[in-house]
C-alpha positions as CSV (number, residue, x, y, z in Angstrom):
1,X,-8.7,-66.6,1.7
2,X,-11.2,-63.6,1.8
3,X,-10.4,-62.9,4.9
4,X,-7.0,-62.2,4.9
5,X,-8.2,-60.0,1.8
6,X,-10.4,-58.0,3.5
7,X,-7.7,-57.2,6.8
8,X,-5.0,-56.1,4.8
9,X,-7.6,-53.9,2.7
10,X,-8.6,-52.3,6.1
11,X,-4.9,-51.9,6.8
12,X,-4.0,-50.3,3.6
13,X,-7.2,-48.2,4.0
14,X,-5.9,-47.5,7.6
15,X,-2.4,-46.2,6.5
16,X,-3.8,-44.2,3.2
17,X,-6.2,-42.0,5.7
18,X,-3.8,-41.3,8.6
19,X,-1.0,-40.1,5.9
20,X,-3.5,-37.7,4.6
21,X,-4.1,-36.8,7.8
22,X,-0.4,-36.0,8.4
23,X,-0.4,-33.8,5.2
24,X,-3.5,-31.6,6.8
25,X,-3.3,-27.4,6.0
26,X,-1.7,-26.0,9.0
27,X,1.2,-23.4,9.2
28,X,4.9,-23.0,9.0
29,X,5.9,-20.9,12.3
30,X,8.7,-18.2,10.4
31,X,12.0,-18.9,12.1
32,X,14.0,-16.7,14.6
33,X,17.3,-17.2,13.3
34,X,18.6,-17.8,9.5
35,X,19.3,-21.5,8.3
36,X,17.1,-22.7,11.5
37,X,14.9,-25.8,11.5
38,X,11.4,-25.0,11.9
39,X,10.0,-27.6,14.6
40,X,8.4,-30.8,12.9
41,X,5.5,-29.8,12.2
42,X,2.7,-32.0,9.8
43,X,1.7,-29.3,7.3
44,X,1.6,-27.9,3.5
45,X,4.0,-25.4,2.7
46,X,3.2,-23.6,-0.6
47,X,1.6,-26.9,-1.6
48,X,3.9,-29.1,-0.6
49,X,3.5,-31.9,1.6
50,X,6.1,-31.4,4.4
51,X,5.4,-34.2,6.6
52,X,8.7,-35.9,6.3
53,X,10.8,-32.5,5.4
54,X,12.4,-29.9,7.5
55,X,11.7,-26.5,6.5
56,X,14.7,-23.9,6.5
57,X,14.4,-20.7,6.8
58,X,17.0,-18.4,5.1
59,X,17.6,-14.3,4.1
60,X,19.5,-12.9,1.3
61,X,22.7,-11.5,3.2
62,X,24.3,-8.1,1.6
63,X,26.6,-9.1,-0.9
64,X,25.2,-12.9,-1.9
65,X,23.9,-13.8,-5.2
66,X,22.5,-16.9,-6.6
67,X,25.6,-18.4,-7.3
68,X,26.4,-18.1,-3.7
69,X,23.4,-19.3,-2.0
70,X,23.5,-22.3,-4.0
71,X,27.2,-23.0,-3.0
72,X,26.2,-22.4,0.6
73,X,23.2,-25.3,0.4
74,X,25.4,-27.3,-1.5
75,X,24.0,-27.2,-4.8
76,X,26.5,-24.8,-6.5
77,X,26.8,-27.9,-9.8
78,X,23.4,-27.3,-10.6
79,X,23.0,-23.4,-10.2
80,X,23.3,-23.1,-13.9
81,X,20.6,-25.5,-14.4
82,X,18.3,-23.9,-11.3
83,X,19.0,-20.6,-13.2
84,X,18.1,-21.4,-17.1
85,X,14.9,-23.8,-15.7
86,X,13.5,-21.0,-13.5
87,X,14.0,-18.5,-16.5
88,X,11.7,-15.1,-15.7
89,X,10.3,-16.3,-12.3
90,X,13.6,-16.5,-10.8
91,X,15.9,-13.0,-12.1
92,X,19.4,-13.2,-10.0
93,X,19.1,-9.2,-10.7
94,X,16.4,-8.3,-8.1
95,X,17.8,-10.5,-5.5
96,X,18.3,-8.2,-2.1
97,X,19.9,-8.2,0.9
98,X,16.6,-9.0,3.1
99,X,14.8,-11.5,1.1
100,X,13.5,-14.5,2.1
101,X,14.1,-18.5,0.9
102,X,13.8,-21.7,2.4
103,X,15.2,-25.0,1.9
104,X,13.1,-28.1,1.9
105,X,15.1,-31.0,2.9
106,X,14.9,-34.9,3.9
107,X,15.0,-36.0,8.0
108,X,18.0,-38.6,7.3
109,X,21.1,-38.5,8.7
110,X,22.7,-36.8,5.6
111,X,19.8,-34.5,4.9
112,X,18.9,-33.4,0.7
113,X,17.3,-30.9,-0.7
114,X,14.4,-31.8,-2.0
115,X,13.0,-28.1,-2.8
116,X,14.0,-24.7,-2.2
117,X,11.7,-21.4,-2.3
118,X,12.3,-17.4,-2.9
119,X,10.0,-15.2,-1.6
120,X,9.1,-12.3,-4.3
121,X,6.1,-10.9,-2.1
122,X,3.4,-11.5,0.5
123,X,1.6,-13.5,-1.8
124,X,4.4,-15.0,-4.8
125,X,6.9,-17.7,-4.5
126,X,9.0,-19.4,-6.7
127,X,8.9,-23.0,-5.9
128,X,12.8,-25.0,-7.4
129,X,11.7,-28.8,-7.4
130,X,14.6,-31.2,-7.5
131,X,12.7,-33.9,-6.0
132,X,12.8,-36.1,-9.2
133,X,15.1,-34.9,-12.3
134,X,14.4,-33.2,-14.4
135,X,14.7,-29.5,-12.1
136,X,11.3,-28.0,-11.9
137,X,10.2,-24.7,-11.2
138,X,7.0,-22.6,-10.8
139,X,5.6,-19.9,-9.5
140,X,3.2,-20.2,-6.5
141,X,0.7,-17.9,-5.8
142,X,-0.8,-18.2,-1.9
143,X,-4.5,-17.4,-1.6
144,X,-5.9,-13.9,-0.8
145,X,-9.1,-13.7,0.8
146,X,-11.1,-10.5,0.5
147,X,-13.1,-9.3,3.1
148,X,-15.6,-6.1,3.6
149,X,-16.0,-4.5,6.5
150,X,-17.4,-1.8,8.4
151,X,-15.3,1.0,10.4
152,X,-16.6,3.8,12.0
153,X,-14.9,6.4,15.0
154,X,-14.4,10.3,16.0
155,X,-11.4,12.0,15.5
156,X,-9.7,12.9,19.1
157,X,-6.1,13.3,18.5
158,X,-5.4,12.5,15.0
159,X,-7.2,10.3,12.2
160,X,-4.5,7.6,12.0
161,X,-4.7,7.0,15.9
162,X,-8.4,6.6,15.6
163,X,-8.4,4.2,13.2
164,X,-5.6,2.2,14.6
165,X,-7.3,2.3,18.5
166,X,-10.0,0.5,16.8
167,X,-7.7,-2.4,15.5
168,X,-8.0,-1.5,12.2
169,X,-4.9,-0.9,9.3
170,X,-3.9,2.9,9.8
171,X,-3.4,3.5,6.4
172,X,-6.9,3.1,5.9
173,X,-6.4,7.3,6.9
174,X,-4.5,7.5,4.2
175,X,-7.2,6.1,1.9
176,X,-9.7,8.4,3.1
177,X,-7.6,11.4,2.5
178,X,-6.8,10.2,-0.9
179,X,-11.1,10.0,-1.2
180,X,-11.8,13.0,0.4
181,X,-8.9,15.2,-1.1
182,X,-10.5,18.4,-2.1
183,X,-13.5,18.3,-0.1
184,X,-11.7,18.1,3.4
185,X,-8.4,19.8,4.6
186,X,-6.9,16.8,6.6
187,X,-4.6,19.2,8.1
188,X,-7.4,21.1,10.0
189,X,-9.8,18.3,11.4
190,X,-11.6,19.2,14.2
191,X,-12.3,17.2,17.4
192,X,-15.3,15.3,17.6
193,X,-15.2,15.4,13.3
194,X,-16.6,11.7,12.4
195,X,-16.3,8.9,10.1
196,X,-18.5,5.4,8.5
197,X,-16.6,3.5,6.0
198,X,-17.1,0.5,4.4
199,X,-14.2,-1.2,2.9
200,X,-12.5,-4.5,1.6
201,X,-9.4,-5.5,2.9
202,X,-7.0,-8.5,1.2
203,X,-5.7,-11.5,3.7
204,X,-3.4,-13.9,2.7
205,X,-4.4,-17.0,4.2
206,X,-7.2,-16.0,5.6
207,X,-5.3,-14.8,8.8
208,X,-2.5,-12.2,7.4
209,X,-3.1,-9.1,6.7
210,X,-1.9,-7.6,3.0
211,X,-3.5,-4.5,2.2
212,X,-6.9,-2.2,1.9
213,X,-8.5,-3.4,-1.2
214,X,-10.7,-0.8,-1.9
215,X,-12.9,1.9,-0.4
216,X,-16.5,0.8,-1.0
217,X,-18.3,4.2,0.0
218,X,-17.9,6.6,3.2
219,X,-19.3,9.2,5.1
220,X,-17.1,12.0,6.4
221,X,-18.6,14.9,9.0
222,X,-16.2,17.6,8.8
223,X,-16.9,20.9,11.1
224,X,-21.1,19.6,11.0
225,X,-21.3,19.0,7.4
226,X,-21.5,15.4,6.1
227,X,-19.3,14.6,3.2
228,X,-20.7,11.5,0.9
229,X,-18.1,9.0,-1.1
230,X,-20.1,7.0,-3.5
231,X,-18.0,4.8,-5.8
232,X,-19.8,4.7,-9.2
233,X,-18.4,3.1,-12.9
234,X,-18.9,5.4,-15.4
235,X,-17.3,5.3,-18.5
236,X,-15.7,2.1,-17.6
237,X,-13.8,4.2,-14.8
238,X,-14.4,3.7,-11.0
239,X,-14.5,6.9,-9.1
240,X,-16.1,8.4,-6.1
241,X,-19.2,11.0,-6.0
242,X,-21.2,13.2,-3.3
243,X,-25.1,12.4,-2.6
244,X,-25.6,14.9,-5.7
245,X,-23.7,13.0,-8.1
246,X,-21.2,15.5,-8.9
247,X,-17.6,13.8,-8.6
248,X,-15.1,14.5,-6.1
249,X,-12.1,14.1,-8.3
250,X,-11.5,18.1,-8.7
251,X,-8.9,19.8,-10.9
252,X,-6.6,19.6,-8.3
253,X,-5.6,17.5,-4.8
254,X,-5.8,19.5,-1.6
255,X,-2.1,19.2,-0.9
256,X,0.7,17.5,-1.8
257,X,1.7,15.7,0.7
258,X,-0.2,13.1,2.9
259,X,-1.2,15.1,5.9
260,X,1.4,16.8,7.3
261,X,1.8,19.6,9.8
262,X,1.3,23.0,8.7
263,X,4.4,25.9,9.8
264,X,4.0,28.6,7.7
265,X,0.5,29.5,5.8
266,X,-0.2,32.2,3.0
267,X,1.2,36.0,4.1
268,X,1.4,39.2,3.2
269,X,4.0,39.5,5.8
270,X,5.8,36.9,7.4
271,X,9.1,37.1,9.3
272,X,11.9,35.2,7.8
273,X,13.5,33.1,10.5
274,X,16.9,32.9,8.4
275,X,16.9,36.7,6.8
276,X,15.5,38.0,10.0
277,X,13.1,40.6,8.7
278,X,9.6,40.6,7.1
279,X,8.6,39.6,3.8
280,X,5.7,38.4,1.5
281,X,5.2,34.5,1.8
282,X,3.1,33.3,-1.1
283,X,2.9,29.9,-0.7
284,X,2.6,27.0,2.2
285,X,5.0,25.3,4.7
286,X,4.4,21.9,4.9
287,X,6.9,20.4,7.9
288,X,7.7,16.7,6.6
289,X,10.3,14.1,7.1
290,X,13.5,14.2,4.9
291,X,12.1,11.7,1.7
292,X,8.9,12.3,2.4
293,X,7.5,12.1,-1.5
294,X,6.2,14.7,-2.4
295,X,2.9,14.8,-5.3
296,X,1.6,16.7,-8.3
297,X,-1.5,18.1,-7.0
298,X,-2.7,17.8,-10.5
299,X,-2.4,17.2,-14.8
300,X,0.6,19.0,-16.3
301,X,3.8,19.6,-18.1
302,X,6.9,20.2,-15.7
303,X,8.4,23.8,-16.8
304,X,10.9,24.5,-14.5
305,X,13.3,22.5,-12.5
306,X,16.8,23.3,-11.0
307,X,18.2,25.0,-8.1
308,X,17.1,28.7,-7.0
309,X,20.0,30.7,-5.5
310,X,17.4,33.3,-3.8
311,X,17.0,30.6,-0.9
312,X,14.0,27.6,-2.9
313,X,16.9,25.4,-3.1
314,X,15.9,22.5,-5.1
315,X,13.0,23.2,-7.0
316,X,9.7,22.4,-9.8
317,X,7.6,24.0,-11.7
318,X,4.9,22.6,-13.4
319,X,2.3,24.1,-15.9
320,X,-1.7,22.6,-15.3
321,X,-3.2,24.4,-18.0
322,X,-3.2,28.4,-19.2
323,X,-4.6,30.0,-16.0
324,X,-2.7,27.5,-13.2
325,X,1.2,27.0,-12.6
326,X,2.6,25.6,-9.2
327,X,6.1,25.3,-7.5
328,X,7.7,22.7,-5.3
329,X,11.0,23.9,-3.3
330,X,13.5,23.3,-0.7
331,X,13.1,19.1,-2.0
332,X,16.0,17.1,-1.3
333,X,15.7,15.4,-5.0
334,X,13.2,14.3,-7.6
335,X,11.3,11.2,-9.0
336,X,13.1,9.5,-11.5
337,X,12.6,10.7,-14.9
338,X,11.3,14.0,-14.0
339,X,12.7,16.8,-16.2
340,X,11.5,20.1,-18.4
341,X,9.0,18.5,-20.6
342,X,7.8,16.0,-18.7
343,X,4.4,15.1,-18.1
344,X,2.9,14.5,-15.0
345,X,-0.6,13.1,-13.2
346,X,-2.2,14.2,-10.5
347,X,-0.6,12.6,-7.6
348,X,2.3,11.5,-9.2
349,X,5.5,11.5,-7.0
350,X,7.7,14.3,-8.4
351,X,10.0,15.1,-5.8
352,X,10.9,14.7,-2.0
353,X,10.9,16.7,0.8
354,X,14.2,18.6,2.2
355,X,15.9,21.3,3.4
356,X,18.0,22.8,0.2
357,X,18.3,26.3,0.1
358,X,17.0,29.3,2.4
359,X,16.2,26.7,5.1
360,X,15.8,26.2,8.7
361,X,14.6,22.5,8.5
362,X,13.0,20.0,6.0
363,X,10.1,21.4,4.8
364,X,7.7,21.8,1.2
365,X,7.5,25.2,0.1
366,X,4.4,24.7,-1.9
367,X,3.2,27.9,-4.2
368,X,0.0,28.3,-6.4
369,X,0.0,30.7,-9.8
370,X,-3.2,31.7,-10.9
371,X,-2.7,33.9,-14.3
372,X,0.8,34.5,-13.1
373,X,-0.2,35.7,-9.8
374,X,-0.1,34.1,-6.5
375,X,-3.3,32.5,-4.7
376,X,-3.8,30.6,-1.2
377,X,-3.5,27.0,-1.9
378,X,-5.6,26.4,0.9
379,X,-8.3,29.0,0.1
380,X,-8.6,28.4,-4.0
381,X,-11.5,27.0,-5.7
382,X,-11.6,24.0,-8.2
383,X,-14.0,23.3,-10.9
384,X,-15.5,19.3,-10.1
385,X,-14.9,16.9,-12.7
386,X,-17.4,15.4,-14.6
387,X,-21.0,14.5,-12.5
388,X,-22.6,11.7,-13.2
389,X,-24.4,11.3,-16.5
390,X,-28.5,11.9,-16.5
391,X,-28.9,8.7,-18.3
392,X,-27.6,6.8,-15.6
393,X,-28.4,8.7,-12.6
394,X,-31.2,6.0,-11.8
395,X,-28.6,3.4,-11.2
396,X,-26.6,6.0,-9.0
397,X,-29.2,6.6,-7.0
398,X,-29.8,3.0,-6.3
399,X,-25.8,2.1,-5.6
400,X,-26.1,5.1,-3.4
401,X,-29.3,4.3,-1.1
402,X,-28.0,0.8,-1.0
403,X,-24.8,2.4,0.2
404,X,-26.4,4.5,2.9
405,X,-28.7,2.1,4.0
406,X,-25.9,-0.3,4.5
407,X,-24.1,2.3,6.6
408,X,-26.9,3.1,8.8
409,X,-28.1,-0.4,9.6
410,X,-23.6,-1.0,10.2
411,X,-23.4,1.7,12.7
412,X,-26.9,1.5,14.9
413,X,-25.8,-2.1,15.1
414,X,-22.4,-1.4,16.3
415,X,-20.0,1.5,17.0
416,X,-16.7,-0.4,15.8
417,X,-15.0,-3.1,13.3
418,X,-17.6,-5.3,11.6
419,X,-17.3,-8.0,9.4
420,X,-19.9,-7.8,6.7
421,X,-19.3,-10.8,4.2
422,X,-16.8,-12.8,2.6
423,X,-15.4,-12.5,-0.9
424,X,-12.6,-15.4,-1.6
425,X,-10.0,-16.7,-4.1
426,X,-9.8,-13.5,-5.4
427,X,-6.4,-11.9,-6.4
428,X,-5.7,-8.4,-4.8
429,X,-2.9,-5.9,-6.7
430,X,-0.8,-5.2,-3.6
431,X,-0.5,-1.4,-2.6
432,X,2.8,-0.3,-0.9
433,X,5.9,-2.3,-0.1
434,X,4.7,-6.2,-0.5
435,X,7.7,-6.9,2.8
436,X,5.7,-4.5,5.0
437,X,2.1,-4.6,6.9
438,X,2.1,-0.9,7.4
439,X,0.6,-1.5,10.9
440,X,2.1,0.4,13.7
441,X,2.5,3.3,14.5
442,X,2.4,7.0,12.6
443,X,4.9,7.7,9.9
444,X,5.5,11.1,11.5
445,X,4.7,12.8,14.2
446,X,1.7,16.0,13.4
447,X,0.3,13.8,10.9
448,X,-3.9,14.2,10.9
């Protein structure tokens, strides 16, 4: 009798591990065409065990709602009930054209939907479970992985193609403008100018990329001078310093837009390509792509806004403080909730490029008041924000050395992409548009 015991122990022993084999981590290939199978395959999908289910992959078409899709999988009896249980995960009113959901079903002959997921980013799902009654629903969250890393490379055509030539995100330029806003004009790097950086960049599932993190600290040469990031906490805020301390957050950004081509610079004199004659340009040309958002290079209160009849077109004014006043023109519209009275932040969207007015294509007309008067926006000073306080400079110096040091021993090791260490289980704020990688190529061409 105890043997018979012991053999169908084994069995059951047998069965129990190669199930949980079956139900191993692996991943779900995305299909090619909407309400496709995706090929049997033994694997979790957000959680769930889909070794015996068929995962279907679907897109929101224009025009469908909830109501719809759930009369299209055959569930349209219980779309009330899928609605009311999934409450604030699931809101029918930010359902687009575009969106991803999959249906989970059963391999039988008359296949049943045993769950179905929406997509709300990268990273969220909402998981419908009508497995077992009651309906069930939940948000799941997939696992980011954080990762720093080391990038360094010289600028030969533009900073974007660098960065992506070395297989890193390109909008990683985009970060290092933001860093390096007043101390560098991105729209006059020089060949040969350099860069280190150390940064963390978010993975979702430890394979797909999601976003840059953060910027951990940097070293910019710019026409032989070396520019130093150094991100510091002080005053509960995070924000970047040079090797002296002092902060690089200035008064006011460089620009506002992110690195575009320069037409038309500060003149006495400049010949009007629609008026055909010569007149005083007091401002910057900044050629851009139609909707290209346009920022408030600093603090204020928007003064002015409206449509200018002597050839700005669309246009905004907005007051910084009693000695500076700047204008935005030619823009093709403006940020919601921007009017007279409004406050803005520095690098805030207010507008977007265009071509209203006086113009011979889109284009920012960007002007600079000092005590009424016009001044070079690319030739003004700015007083520094706030330098770090003497009481903690001894813990600045150390997070700086221990920056550097890192650097140095990074790039005599390798000119290149290194991983440095591994951070995970950590959840990353997503930057940008959650549907998109941002890899690829440049945004526009001219861009620096």
């Amino acid at each position: 009798m105890i043997l018979p015991r012991i053999l169908a122990a084994c069995c059951c022993t047998i069965v129990l591990v190669t199930w949980f084999a079956s139900c191993k981590p692996g991943k779900i290939p995305p299909a090619t065409d909407n309400y496709a199978s995706v090929v049997d395959t033994s694997a979790y999908f957000c959680d769930i065990c889909v070794d015996s289910l068929d995962v279907n992959y679907h897109t929101v078409q224009s025009g469908e709602n909830l109501s719809y899709i759930f009369n299209q999988l055959g569930l349209l009896s219980l779309s009330d009930s899928i609605v009311h249980t999934a409450g604030d995960l699931l809101d029918p009113k930010k359902l687009r054209a575009g969106n991803a959901y999959y249906s989970l079903t059963t391999r039988d002959e008359d296949p049943q939907i045993r769950y179905i997921v929406f997509a709300k980013s990268l990273t969220d799902h909402v998981v419908i479970d009508l497995s077992y009654p009651p309906i069930g629903a939940y948000l799941y969250r997939k696992e980011v992985t954080l990762r720093q890393r080391y990038l360094d490379g010289s600028v030969k055509s533009s900073l974007w193609n660098v960065i992506r030539d070395r297989g890193a995100d390109p909008i990683l330029a985009i970060h290092l403008s933001d860093v390096f806003a007043w101390q560098i004009d991105f729209f006059a790097l020089q060949e040969n100018d350099s860069f280190q950086v150390v940064y963390t960049e978010a993975f979702i599932d430890d394979t797909i990329p999601l976003n840059i993190a953060s910027i951990d600290g940097a070293v910019f040469t710019h026409e032989g001078r070396d520019f130093v990031a150094v991100p510091f906490v002080q005053d509960s805020v995070r924000e970047f310093f040079d090797a002296d301390g002092q902060s690089l957050r200035k008064a006011f950004l460089k620009a506002p837009l992110d690195f575009f081509r320069i037409t038309s610079r500060f003149t006495n004199a400049r010949f009007h390509p629609i008026l055909k004659r010569y007149r005083a340009h007091h401002g910057v040309d900044y050629a851009a792509p139609v909707g290209t958002p346009v920022k408030s290079i600093g603090n204020g209160k928007v003064i002015a806004k409206g449509f200018e009849g002597g050839g700005g077109g669309n246009y905004l004014k907005i007051q910084h403080n009693s000695v500076y006043t700047t204008s935005y023109m030619h823009l093709r519209g403006y940020a919601k909730g921007i009017a007279v009275g409004s406050s803005v932040m520095q690098g805030e969207v207010i507008g977007y490029v265009g071509s209203t007015g006086l113009s011979t294509g889109p284009h920012l007309d960007f002007r600079v008041y000092k005590n009424g008067r016009p001044v070079n926006p690319l030739s003004m000073e700015s007083p520094p924000s706030h330098p770090v306080r003497p009481e903690l400079r001894d813990s600045f110096e150390r997070v700086k050395q221990r920056l550097l040091d890192e650097i140095h021993r990074e790039g005599s090791r390798s000119s290149g992409r290194l991983t440095i260490e591994v951070n995970s289980n950590e959840k990353v704020e997503q930057v940008g548009d959650p549907d998109s990688n941002h890899r690829g190529n440049s945004p526009a061409d001219g861009k620096r």
